[in-house]
Structures are given as structure tokens and as C-alpha cells.
C-alpha distance (Angstrom), angle and dihedral (degrees) to the residues before:
residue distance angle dihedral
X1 . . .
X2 4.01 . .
X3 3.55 104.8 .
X4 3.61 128.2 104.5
X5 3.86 111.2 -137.6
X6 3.90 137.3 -154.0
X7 3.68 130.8 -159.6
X8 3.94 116.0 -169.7
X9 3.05 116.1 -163.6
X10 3.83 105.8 20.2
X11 3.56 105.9 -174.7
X12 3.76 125.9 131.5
X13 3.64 98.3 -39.1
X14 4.12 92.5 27.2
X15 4.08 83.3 52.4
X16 3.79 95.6 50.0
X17 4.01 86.1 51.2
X18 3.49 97.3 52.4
X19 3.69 102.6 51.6
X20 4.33 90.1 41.7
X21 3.82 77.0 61.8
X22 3.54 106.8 39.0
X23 4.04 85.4 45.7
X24 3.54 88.1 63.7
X25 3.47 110.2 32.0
X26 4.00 105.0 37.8
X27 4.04 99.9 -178.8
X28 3.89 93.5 43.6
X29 3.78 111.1 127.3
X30 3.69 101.8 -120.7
X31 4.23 126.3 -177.6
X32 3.66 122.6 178.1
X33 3.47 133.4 -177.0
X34 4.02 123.2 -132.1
X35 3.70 140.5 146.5
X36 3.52 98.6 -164.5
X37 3.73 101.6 99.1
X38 3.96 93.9 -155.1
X39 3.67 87.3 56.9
X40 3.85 91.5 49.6
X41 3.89 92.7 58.2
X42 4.52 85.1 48.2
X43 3.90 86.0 50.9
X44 3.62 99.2 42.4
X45 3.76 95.2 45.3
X46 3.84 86.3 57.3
X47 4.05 89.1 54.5
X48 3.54 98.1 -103.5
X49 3.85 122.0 143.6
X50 4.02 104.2 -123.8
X51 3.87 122.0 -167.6
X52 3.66 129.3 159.2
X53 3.64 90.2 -139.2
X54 3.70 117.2 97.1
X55 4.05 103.1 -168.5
X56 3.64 90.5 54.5
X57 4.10 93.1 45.7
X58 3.88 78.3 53.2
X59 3.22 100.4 49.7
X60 3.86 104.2 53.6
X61 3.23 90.3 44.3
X62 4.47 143.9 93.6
X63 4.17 96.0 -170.2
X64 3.29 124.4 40.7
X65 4.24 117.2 -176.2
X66 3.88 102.6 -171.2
X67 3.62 98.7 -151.4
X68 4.02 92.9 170.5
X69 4.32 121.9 128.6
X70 3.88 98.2 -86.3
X71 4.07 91.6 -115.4
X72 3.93 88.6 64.3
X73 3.97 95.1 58.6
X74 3.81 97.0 88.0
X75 3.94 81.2 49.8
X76 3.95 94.1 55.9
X77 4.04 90.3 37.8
X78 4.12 78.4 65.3
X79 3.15 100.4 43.3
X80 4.29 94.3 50.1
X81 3.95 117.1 63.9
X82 3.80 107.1 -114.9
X83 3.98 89.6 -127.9
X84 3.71 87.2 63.2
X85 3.54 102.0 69.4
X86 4.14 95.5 57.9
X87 3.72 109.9 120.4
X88 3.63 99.4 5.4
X89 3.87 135.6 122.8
X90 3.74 112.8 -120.5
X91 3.45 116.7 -172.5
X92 4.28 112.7 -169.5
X93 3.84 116.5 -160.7
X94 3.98 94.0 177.0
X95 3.57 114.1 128.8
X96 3.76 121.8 -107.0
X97 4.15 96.4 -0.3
X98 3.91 111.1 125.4
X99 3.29 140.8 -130.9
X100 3.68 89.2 -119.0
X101 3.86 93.8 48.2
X102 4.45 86.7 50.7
X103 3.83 98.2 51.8
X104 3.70 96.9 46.6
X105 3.92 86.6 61.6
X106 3.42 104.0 34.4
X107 3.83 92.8 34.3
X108 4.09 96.7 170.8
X109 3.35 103.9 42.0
X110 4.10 127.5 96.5
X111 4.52 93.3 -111.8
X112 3.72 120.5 -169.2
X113 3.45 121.2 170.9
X114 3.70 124.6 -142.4
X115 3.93 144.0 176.7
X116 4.35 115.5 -151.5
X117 3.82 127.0 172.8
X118 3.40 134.0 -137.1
X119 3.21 101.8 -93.0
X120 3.44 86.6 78.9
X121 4.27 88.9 95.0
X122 4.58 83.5 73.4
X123 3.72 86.1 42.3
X124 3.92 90.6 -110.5
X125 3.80 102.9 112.5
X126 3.82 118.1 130.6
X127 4.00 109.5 -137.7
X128 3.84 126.3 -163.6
X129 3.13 114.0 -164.9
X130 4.40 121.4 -171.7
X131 3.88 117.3 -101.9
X132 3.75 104.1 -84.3
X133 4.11 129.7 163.4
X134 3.41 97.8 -161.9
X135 3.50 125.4 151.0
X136 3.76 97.1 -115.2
X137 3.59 95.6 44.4
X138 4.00 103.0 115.6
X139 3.94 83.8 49.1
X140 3.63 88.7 56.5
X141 3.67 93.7 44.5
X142 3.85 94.1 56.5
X143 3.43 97.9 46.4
X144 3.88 90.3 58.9
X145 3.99 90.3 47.5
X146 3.60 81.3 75.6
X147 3.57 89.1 67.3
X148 4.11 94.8 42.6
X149 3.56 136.1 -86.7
X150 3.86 123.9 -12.7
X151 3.64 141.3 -145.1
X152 4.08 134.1 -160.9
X153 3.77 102.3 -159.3
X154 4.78 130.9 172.4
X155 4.25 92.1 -83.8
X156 4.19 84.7 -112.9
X157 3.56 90.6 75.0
X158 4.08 98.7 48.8
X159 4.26 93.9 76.8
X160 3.78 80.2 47.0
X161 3.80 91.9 47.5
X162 4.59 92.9 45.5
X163 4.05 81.6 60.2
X164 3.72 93.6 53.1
X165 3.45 112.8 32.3
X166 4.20 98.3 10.0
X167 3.65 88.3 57.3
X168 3.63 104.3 26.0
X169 3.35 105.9 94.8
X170 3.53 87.3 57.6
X171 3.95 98.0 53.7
X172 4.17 81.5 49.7
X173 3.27 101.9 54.3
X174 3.72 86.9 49.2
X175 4.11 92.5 52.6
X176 3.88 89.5 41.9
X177 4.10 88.5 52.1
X178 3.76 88.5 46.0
X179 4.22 91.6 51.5
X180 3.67 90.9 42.7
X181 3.66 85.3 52.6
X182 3.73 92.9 50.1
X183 3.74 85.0 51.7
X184 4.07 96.2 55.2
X185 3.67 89.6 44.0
X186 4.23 94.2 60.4
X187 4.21 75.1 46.7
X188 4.04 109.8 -96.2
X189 4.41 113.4 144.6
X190 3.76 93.7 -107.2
X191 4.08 87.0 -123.5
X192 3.81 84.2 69.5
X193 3.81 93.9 50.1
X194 3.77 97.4 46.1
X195 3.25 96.5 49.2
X196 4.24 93.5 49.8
X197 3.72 97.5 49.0
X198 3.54 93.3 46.0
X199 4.08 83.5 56.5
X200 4.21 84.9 48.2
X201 3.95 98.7 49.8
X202 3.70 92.4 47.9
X203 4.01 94.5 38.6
X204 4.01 84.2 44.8
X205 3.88 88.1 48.8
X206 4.02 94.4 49.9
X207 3.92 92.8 44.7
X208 4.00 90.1 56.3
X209 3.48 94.8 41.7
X210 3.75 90.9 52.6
X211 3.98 95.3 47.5
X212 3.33 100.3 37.6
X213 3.66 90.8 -143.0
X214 3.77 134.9 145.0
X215 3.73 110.3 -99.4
X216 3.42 96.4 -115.8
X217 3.92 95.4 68.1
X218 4.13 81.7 59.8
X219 3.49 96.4 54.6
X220 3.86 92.7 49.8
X221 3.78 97.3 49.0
X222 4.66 76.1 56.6
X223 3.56 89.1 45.5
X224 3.81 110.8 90.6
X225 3.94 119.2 172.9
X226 4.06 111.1 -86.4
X227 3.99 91.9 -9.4
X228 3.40 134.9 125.5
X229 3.86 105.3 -77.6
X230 4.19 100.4 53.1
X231 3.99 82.7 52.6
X232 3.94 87.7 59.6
X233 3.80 96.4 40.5
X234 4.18 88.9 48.4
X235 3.83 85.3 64.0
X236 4.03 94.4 41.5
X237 3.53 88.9 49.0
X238 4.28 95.5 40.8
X239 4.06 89.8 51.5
X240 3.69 93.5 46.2
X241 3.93 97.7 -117.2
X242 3.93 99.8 161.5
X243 3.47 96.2 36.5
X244 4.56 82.0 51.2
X245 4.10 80.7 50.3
X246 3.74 95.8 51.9
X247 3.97 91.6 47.9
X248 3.83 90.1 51.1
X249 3.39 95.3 50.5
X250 3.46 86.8 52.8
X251 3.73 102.4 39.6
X252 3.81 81.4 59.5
X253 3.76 89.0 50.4
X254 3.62 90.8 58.1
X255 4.02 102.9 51.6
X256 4.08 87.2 50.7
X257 4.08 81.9 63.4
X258 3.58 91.9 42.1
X259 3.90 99.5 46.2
X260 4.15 83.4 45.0
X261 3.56 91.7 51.1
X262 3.92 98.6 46.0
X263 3.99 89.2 45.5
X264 3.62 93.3 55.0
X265 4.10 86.9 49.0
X266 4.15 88.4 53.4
X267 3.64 89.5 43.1
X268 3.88 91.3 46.7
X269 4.30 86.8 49.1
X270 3.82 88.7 41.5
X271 4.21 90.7 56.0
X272 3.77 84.0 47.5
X273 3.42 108.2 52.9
X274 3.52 83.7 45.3
């Protein structure tokens, strides 16, 4: 693939981005920019230019995937000469900051705005990115099939999309600690219960995926009358578990709107002041 690509900001996120790509494109010029010296060294030894300075990352390069926390963007628009961005593809993955918000700042480059996960660092991250017909927008595509599947979704649905699948792995991780702990409690070595629900979530994953069906219709054909599985879902259903999941979800939901609105009111007192 010709095209030389930047990452600013390549922390956790940024990081996991950078070696999806470099895993599957090996001779694609790659810069990222980091302060963390630790993380330098982990960049560099995967034959990726680092810099901490974001005009010249910028500058020498065609894509640029802005992967810093949504209240530093008015920082990097300083720090990066406004004639720089002309003709360039910027990609932002900061939560809740719009389209709209992007292309009246960098008004002459090619901006699509898109939401990863995580999961991105085993090259199993599913990205949405906001309906765009830009020229450049297969390119985009396949570079972000290196990180797993992708989505174009209407913009309203991408804060909607950061709550489920930006900050899912999180609310997993804590539901797969809280089993395991159920697990140790009735007397199992954690180890042992790690490893087995792991198996479950991705052997419960495959068996939807391969139906099609609605969830439900798997957790009836577990269901057997008085056994061991209606017990369980008595006590879900008694301490209000889904109905905890479906405020989370949107809980999440909500911040995405708030950190889009209060980045549009810095940006708006940023063009101000000039």
C-alpha cells in the first residue's frame, strides 16, 4: 500500500492501531507521535518513525488518524500549521467530535470520522466509521480491515456506537471478572475459571453468529425446567442486571454527547481568540 501514514497521539488505542497496521502491511511508512519514552522504544522496535512533534508527523505524511483524548485537539490544531493539512486524509477516532466540528478546522483536508475498540491490538476491533463519499474512502476502509471488520453508519448513530463497542470491552471484562468471581466463590482456582469462560463467550459468540438468531432463542434451548440455568437467571432478573446493562450502555451514550458538545464549545473559543 503506497501511502505514508501518521498516528498522533499513539497511546493505548493509537499503539494498538499501529501495530494492526504494521502487522499487515510490513513496508508501510508509519510515524507516530508519543511522549511516553517506554512507548517510544515499543514503537521503534516495530519500525515505526516516533517523534513528539506533531507538525512534522503531519507534514511527511498522506493519512493522518488523530487518535488523541478529544480535549487535546485544539492543542494539536496549535501545534500543526494550518497550510499543512491541504490535501491530506485525516482520519479522527475521538469520541463524540463530529464530522461537522472536523471540517470546519481542517477545512481542506479529506475528514472521516471513526470510532475503534481495543481490540484492535489482536486485530479484532470492529470500526464504524460516519457515512462519507470521499474520494479516499476505499483507502481508508482497507487500512482499518487491518484492524477487523468495518462499518459506515448515519453520523447519529456513531456516539451511540463509542458506548457499545468503544467501551465495551471494558463493561466485559468487568462481567467476565464478576462470573469468574462467582466461580472462585462456589471454590474453582480462578486460572480454571478464566480460562473456561473465555472458551464460553467466544463459543457463545460463534454459535450466534452462525444462527443468526436472537439471543433469547439460545438461552431457551440452556434453559431446562427446575435446572441449573433458570436458578441463575431468577437472580439476574431479581437484582435488575439487564435493565443495569441497558443504563450503562446508555450512560456511556450520554458522555459521547457531552464530550462532543464541550469540544465544539473549546473549538468555538479557540476560533475566537484567534
Amino acid at each position: 500500500m503506497d501511502v505514508r501514514i501518521a498516528v498522533i497521539g499513539s497511546g493505548k488505542i493509537g499503539s494498538a492501531i499501529i501495530k494492526s497496521i504494521r502487522q499487515k502491511y510490513k513496508e508501510i511508512n508509519l510515524i507516530a507521535t508519543r511522549r511516553n519514552e517506554e512507548s517510544i522504544k515499543s514503537l521503534r522496535d516495530l519500525g515505526v518513525e516516533v517523534t513528539k512533534d506533531n507538525n512534522y508527523a503531519v507534514s511527511k505524511s498522506d493519512l493522518i488518524i488523530l487518535s488523541v483524548k478529544p480535549h487535546h485537539f485544539p492543542t494539536v490544531l496549535k501545534q500543526v500549521d494550518k497550510s499543512l493539512w491541504k490535501n491530506k486524509i485525516v482520519v479522527s477516532i475521538m469520541a463524540g467530535v463530529k464530522l461537522s466540528t472536523l471540517s470546519s478546522l481542517i477545512k481542506e483536508a479529506e475528514v472521516y470520522r471513526a470510532m475503534p475498540n481495543i481490540n484492535a491490538i489482536v486485530s479484532k476491533s470492529s470500526t464504524a466509521f460516519a457515512e462519507n463519499n470521499g474520494q479516499h474512502k476505499e483507502l481508508v476502509e482497507e487500512v482499518f480491515k487491518s484492524l477487523g471488520n468495518v462499518y459506515w453508519l448515519p453520523e447519529e448513530y456513531l456516539d451511540i456506537w463509542t458506548a457499545l463497542v468503544g467501551s465495551g470491552p471494558a463493561f466485559l471484562s468487568e462481567i467476565i471478572d464478576a462470573l469468574i468471581l462467582g466461580a472462585v466463590a462456589c471454590g474453582m482456582p480462578r486460572e480454571i475459571a478464566y480460562g473456561a469462560i473465555l472458551d464460553v463467550l467466544e463459543g457463545t459468540a460463534e454459535m450466534l453468529r452462525s444462527t443468526s438468531n436472537h439471543p433469547i432463542v439460545l438461552r431457551d434451548q440452556v434453559t431446562t425446567p427446575a435446572g441449573t440455568t433458570i436458578r441463575g437467571l431468577m437472580v439476574l432478573e431479581a437484582k435488575g442486571v439487564k435493565s443495569a446493562l441497558i443504563e450503562t450502555i446508555e450512560a456511556a451514550y450520554k458522555r459521547a454527547v457531552e464530550i462532543g458538545n464541550e469540544i465544539d464549545k473549546n473549538i468555538r473559543n479557540l476560533m475566537y481568540n484567534g
